[in-house]
C-alpha positions in Angstrom: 0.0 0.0 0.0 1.3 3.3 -0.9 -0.4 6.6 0.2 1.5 10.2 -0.1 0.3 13.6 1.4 -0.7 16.4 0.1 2.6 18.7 -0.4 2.9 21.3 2.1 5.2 24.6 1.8 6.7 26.0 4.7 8.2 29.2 5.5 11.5 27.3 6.8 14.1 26.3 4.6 15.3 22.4 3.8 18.0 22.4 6.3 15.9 23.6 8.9 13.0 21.1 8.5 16.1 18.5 7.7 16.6 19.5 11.3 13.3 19.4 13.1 12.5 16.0 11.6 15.4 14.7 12.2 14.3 15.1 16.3 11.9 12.1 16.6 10.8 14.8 19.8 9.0 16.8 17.2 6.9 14.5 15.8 4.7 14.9 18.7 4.0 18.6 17.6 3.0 16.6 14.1 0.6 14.3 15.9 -3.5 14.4 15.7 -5.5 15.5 18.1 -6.5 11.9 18.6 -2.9 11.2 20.4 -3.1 8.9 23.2 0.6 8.2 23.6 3.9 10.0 22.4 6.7 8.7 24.4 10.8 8.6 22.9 12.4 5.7 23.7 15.7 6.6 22.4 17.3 9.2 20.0 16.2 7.6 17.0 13.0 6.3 18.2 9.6 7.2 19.5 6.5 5.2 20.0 2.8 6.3 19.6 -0.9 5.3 20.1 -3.4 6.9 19.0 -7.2 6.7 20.3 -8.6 2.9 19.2 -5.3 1.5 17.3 -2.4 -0.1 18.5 0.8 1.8 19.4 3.4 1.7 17.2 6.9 2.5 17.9 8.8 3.9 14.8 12.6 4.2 14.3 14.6 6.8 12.5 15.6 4.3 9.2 17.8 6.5 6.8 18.7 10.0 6.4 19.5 12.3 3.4 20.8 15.7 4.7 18.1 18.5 3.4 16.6 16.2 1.6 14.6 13.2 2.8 13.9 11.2 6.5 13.0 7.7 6.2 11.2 6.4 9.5 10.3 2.3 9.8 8.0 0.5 12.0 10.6 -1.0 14.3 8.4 -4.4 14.7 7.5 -7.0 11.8 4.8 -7.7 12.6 2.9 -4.4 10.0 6.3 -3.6 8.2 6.4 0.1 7.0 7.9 3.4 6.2 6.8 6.6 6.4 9.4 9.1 4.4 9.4 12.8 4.6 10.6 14.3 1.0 12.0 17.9 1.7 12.1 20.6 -1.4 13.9 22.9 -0.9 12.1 26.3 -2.5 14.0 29.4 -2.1 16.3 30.3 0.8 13.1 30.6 2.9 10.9 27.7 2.5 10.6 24.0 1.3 7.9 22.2 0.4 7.6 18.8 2.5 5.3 15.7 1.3 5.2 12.7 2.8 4.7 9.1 1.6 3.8 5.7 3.3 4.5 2.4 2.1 3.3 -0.7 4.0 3.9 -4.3 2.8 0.3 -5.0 3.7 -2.8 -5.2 1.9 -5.4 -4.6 4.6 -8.0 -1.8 2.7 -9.9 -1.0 6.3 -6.3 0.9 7.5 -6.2 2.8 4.1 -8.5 5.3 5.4 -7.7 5.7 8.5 -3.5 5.7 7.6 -4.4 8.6 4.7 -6.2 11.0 7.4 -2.7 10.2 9.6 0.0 11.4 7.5 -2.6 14.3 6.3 -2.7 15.3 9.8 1.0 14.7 10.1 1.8 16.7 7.1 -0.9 19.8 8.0 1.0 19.9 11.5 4.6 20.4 9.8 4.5 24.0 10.5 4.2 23.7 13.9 8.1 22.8 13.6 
């Protein structure tokens, strides 16, 4: 299953949101309303829960600087990435989008994973 977000633009340039993103204590900020668990474990990973789903704890997978954050379910038992491309626009703001691919085929998460990373990506300038 592959899902992307809408592409947002932000006033902040790539190296900044390279930055932010790159602090798995920010994606709190990016979380829904919904949140019912945010807790780091380490540096590089986080886990979450959000009202009626499973929590999932999410690891920092690969980074390219200014560029793109790769973040992986950190169990196998729902295999996934969530990746943040970063555009960088002008010296002053980048445009972010982010896509999901899960090696699952389960169509009763789709909705519910596309109103996520919508959520996610509306939050970003909250950063």
């Amino acid at each position: 299953m592959n899902l992307e977000s809408p592409k947002v633009t932000l006033q902040n340039n790539a190296a900044y949101l390279f930055t932010a993103l790159c602090d798995v204590n920010n994606f709190e900020k990016l979380m829904p309303d919904s949140i019912a668990k945010f807790e780091v474990t380490d540096a590089d990973s986080f886990i979450f829960g959000l009202k009626g789903m499973p929590e999932i704890k999410l690891r920092m997978k690969d980074k390219t600087p200014n560029s793109k954050i790769v973040l992986g379910a950190a169990s196998d038992k729902l295999p996934f990435t969530l990746t943040a491309n970063i555009e960088e626009i002008s010296d002053s703001s980048a445009a972010v989008q982010l896509v999901f691919v899960g090696e699952f085929k389960a169509m009763m998460i789709k909705g519910p994973i596309t109103k996520f990373i919508e959520t996610l990506s509306e939050n970003m300038s909250k950063l």
